[in-house]
PLY file of the C-alpha trace (Angstrom):
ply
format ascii 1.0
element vertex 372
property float x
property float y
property float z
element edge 370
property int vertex1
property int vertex2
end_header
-11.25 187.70 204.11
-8.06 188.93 202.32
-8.57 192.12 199.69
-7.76 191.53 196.14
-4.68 192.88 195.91
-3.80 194.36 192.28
-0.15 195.75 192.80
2.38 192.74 192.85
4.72 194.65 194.64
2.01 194.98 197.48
2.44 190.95 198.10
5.63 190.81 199.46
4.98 193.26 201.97
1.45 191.44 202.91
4.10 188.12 203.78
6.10 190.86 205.76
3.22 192.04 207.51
1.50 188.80 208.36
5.00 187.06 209.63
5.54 190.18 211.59
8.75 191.15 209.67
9.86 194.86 209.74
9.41 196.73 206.75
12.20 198.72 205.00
12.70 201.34 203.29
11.98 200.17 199.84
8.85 198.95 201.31
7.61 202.23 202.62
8.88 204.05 199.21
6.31 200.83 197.32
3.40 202.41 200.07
3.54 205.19 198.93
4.05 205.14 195.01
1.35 202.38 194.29
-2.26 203.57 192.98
-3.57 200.42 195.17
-4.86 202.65 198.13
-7.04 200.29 199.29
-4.47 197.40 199.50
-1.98 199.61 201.41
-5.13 200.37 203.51
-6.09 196.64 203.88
-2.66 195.88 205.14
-2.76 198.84 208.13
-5.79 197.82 208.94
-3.94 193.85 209.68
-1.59 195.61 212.07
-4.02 198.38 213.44
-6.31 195.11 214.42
-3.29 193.19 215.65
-2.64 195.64 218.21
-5.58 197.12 219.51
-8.79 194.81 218.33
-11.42 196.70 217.55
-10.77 199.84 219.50
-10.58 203.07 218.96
-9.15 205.58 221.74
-10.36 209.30 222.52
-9.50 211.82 225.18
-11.58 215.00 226.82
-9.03 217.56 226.46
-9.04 221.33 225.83
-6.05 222.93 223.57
-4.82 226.36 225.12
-2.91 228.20 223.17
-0.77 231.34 225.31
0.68 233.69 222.57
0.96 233.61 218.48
3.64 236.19 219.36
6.58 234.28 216.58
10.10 234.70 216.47
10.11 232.58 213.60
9.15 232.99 209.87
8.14 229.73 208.90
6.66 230.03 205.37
4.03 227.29 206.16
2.74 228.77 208.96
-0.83 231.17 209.20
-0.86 231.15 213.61
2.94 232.80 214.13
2.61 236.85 214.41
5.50 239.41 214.99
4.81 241.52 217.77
3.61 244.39 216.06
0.99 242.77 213.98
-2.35 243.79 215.02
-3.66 240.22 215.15
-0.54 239.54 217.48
-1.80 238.50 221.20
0.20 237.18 224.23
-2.59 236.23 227.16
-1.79 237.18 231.17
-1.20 234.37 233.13
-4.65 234.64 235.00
-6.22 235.18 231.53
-4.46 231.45 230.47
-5.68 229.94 234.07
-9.38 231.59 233.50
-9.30 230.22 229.62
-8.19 226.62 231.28
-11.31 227.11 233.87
-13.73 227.87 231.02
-13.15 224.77 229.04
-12.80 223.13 232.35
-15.04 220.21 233.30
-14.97 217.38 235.79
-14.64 215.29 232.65
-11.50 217.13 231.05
-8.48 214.93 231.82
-5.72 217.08 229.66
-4.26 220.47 228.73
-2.56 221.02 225.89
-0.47 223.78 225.73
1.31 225.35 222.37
2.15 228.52 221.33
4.92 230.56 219.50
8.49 231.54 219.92
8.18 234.76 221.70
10.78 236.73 221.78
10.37 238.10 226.05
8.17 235.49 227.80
11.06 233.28 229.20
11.36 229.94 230.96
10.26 231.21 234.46
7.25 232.76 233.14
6.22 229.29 231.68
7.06 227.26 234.36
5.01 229.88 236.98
1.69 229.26 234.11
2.45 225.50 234.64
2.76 225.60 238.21
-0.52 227.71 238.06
-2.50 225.46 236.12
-1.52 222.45 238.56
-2.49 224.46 241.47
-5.70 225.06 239.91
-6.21 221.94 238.19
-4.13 219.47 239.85
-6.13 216.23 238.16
-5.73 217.46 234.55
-2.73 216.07 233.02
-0.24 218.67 231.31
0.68 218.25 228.08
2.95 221.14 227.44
5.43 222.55 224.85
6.74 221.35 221.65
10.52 220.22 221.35
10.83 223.67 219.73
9.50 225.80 221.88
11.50 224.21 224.38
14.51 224.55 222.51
14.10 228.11 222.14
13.33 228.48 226.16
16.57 226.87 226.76
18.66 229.42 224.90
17.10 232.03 225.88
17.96 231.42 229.71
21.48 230.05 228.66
20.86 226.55 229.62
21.40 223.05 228.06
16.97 221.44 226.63
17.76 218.93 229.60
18.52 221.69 232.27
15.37 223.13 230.86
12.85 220.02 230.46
13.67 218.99 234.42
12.86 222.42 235.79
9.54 221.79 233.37
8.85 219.22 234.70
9.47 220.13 238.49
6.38 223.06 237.29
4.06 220.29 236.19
4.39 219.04 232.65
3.52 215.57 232.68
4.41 214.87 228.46
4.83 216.26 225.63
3.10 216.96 222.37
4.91 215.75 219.02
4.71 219.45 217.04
7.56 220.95 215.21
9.02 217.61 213.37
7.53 218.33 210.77
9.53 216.79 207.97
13.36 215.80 209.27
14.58 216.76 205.48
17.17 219.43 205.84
16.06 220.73 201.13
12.86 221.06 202.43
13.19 222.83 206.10
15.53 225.24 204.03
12.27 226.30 202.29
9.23 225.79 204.89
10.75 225.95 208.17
14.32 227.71 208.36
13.97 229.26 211.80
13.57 226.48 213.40
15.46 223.33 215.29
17.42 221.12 212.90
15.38 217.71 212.70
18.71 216.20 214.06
18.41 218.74 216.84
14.65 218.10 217.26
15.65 214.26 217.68
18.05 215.00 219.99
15.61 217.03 222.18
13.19 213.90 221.87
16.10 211.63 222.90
16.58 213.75 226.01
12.80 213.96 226.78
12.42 210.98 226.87
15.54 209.63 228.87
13.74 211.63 231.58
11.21 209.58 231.36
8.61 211.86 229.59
6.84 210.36 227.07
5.92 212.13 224.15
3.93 212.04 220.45
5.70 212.55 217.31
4.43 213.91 214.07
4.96 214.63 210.70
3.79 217.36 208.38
2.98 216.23 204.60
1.44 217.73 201.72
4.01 220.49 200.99
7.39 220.27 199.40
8.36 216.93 200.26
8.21 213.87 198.56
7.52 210.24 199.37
11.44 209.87 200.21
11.50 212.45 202.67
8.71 211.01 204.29
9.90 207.57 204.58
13.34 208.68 205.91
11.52 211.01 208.16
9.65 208.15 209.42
12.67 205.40 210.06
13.94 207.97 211.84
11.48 208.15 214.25
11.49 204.25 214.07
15.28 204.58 215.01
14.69 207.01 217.62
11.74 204.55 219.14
14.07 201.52 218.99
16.39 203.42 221.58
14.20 205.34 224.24
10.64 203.71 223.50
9.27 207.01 224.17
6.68 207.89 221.82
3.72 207.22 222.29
1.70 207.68 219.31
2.41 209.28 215.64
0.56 212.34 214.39
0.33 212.86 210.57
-0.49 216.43 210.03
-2.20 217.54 206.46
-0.68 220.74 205.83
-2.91 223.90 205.07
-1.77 226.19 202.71
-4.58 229.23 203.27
-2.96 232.04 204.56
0.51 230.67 204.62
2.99 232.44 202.32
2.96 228.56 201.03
-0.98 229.74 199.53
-0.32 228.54 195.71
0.35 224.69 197.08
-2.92 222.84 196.51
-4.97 221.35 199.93
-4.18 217.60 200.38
-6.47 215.22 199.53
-8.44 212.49 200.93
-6.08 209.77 199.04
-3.13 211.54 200.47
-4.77 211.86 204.04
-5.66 208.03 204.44
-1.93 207.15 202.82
-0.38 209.45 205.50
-2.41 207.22 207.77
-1.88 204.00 206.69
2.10 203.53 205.13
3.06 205.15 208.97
1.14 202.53 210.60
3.04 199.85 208.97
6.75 201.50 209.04
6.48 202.88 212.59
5.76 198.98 213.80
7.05 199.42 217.79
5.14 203.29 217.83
1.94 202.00 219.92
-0.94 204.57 218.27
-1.81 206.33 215.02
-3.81 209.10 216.03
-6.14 210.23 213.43
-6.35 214.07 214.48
-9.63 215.27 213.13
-8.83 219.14 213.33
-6.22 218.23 210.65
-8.46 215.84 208.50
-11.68 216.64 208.93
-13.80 214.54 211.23
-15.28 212.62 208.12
-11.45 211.56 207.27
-10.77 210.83 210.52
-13.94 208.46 210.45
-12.71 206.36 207.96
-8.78 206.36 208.54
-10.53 204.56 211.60
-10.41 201.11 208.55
-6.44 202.27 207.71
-4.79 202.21 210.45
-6.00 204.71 212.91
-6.75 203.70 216.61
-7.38 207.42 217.94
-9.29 210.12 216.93
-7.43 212.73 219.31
-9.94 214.66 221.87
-12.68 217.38 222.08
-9.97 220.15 221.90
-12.10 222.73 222.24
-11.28 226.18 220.33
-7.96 225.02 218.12
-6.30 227.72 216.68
-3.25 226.82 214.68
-4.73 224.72 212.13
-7.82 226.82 211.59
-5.18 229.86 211.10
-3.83 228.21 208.04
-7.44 227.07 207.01
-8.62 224.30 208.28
-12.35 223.75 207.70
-14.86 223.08 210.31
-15.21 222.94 214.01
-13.05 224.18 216.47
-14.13 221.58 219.31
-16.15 218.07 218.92
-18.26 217.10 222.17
-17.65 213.83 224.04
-20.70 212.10 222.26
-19.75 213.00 219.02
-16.35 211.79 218.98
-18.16 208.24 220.18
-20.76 208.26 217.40
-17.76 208.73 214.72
-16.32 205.90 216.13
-19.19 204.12 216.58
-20.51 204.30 213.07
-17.35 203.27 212.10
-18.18 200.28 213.43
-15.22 199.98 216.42
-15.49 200.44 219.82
-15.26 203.81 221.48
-12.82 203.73 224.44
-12.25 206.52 226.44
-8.50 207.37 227.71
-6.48 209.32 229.58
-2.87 211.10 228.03
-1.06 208.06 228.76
-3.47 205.56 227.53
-5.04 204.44 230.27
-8.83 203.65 230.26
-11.01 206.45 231.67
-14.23 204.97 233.81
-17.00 207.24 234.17
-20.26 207.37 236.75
-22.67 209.85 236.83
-20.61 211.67 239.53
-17.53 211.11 239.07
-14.82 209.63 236.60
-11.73 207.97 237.42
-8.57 206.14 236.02
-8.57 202.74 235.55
-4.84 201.65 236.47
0 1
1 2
2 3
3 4
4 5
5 6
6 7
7 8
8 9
9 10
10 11
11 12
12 13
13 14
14 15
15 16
16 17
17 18
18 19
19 20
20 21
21 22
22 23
23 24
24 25
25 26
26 27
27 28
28 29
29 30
30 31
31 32
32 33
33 34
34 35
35 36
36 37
37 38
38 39
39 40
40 41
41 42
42 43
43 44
44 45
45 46
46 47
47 48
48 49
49 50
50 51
51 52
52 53
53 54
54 55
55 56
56 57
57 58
58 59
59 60
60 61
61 62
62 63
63 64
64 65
65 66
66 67
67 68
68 69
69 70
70 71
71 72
72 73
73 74
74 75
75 76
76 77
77 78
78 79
79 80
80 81
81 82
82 83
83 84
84 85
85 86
86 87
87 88
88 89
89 90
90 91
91 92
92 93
93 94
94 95
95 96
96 97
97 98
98 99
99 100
100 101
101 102
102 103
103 104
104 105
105 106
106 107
107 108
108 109
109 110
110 111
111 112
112 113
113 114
114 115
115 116
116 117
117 118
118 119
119 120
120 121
121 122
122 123
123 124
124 125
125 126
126 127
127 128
128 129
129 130
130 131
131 132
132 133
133 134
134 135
135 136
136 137
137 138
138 139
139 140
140 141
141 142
142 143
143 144
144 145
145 146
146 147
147 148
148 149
149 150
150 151
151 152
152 153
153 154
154 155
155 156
156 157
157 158
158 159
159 160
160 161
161 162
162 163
163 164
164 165
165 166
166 167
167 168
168 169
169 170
170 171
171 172
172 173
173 174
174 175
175 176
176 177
177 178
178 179
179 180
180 181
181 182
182 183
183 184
184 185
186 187
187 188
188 189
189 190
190 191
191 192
192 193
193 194
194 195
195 196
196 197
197 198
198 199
199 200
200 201
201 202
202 203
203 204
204 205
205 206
206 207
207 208
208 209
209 210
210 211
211 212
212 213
213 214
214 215
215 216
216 217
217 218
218 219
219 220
220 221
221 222
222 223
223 224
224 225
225 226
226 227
227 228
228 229
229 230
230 231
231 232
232 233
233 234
234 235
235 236
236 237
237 238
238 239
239 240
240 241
241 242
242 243
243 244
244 245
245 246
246 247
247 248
248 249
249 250
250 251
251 252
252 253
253 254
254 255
255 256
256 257
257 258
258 259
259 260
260 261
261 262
262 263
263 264
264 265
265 266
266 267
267 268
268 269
269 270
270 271
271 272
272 273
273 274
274 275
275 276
276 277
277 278
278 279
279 280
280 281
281 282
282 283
283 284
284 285
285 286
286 287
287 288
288 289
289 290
290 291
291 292
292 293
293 294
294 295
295 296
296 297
297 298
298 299
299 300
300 301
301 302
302 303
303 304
304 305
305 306
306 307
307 308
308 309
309 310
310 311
311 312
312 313
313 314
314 315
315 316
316 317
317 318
318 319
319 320
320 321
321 322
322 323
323 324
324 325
325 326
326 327
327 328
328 329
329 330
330 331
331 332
332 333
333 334
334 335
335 336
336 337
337 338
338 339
339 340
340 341
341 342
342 343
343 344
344 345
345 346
346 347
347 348
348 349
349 350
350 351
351 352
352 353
353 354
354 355
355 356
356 357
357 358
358 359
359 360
360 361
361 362
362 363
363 364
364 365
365 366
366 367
367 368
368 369
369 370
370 371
């Protein structure tokens, strides 16, 4: 049954979306002026259901986060420390192996692995944790290292990102998380995000990346500075970037937090803004496979309903985030495996387990395996 739609303007783009025509950027700038949420959302929800049914993906995974040592001062971040602050901490490799083992399980299929710029660990001390964590864990699928981090490994050992993504690789990382986009605007990474990678640059790494034939997320931060420009050319961008490699997997939105961010006098987002960020991305980034609704970011209850605007994956259990909660995220750290499924579930889609590249995970009581 098709919504009432109130906003004219909204029409056009439901004959778009129906006949499977791309959407432009006037479009996305319509998505995400008009009042009619729920139209926007009833449009997402065509395309969500177009691709993947009544689905909705999740993952056992456990984040792991190494060091908040920072050389960077981003203004919207709360996890980066320099490396005299007391609440600084950089962890031993066997104290990063031990952390894997205690959030290990037979059902954990990934590791994700973040952390800051620090200013001495260098590219063979990352590569010897990876190599550990293989060794250990040799059925767990790494997910290592944002573009930026990367970036900032490379220079430090002198080398060109793709001299420094293959010897990653050859240590175990299997893809790559989408962090440190954030918004591709060079006004607004000025303010929020100076010390890092350009967006061009971060494009470039992705372009790279995925000519190797990694696959990667990509992300975007909102609720900040920027406005509903910056986010549409941040996301055609991406769109561009897709078109050329096909390398992303999925798209992230992340809500920003402003607690404890030198950023602190921004308000929170809200839930409007949340299920937009959900929904006008799942109609502009049309050959991205996956909107992941990331429930550390929303809260599971948002992530629960972006479920009906365009979400088809509600992330993992992640087990003890840090870098959201740092800037204030409320709630839980970690969701167990039967939670996740009743969120989906009372959502009314079906819960579908999957490994870091999408493919269904089969369990029995003994053992679980990867349905190829």
């Amino acid at each position: 049954m098709e919504a009432v739609i109130e906003d004219q303007r909204l029409r056009a783009i439901l004959e778009k979306v129906q006949s499977g025509v791309r959407l432009s950027r006037e479009d996305g700038l319509v998505l995400y002026r008009t009042p009619d949420l729920l139209a926007v959302g009833y449009l997402a929800n065509l395309v969500r259901e177009r691709l993947h049914g009544n689905v909705t993906w999740f993952n056992v995974n456990r984040h792991i986060n190494p060091t908040n040592v920072c050389v960077a001062s981003c203004r919207l971040c709360a996890y980066g420390k320099k490396p005299r602050d007391p609440r600084a901490y950089t962890m031993s490799l066997e104290q990063i192996w031990e952390t894997a083992g205690k959030g290990w399980s037979e059902e954990v299929t990934e590791f994700h692995v973040v952390g800051g710029l620090h200013p001495e660990l260098s590219l063979d001390w990352y590569c010897q944790m990876l190599r550990g964590l293989k060794q250990r864990f040799p059925r767990v699928h790494l997910k290592a290292l944002t573009l930026v981090e990367i970036a900032w490994l490379a220079r430090r050992a002198g080398i060109p990102v793709r001299e420094a993504l293959e010897r990653l690789m050859a240590a175990g990382v299997d893809s790559l998380p989408g962090g440190g986009a954030e918004i591709f605007s060079e006004r607004v990474r000025r303010i929020i995000c100076d010390h890092k990678i350009s967006g061009e640059e971060w494009l470039a790494a992705a372009r790279e990346a995925h000519q190797l034939g990694l696959r990667s997320n990509c992300t975007m931060l909102y609720g900040h500075i920027e406005t509903g420009e910056d986010r549409v050319d941040h996301l055609l961008k991406l769109r561009a970037l897709q078109d050329e490699t096909g390398g992303f997997q999925a798209f992230v939105p992340l809500a920003f937090h402003p607690e404890n961010t030198r950023l602190r006098h921004l308000p929170a987002t809200t839930g409007f803004a949340d299920l937009r960020n959900i929904a006008v991305p799942r109609l502009l980034l049309d050959n991205v496979p996956h909107i992941k609704a990331y429930w550390v970011s929303l809260t599971p209850q948002i992530a629960q309903v972006a479920q009906r605007f365009g979400a088809d994956d509600l992330d993992g259990t992640v087990i003890e985030e840090r870098i959201h909660h740092e800037a204030g995220a409320a709630g839980r750290q970690a969701l167990r495996r039967s939670e996740l499924v009743r969120l989906i579930r009372e959502a009314g889609r079906e819960a579908l387990e999957r490994d870091s590249l999408y493919r269904p995970v089969v369990r029995s009581e003994t053992a679980r395996r990867v349905a190829v």
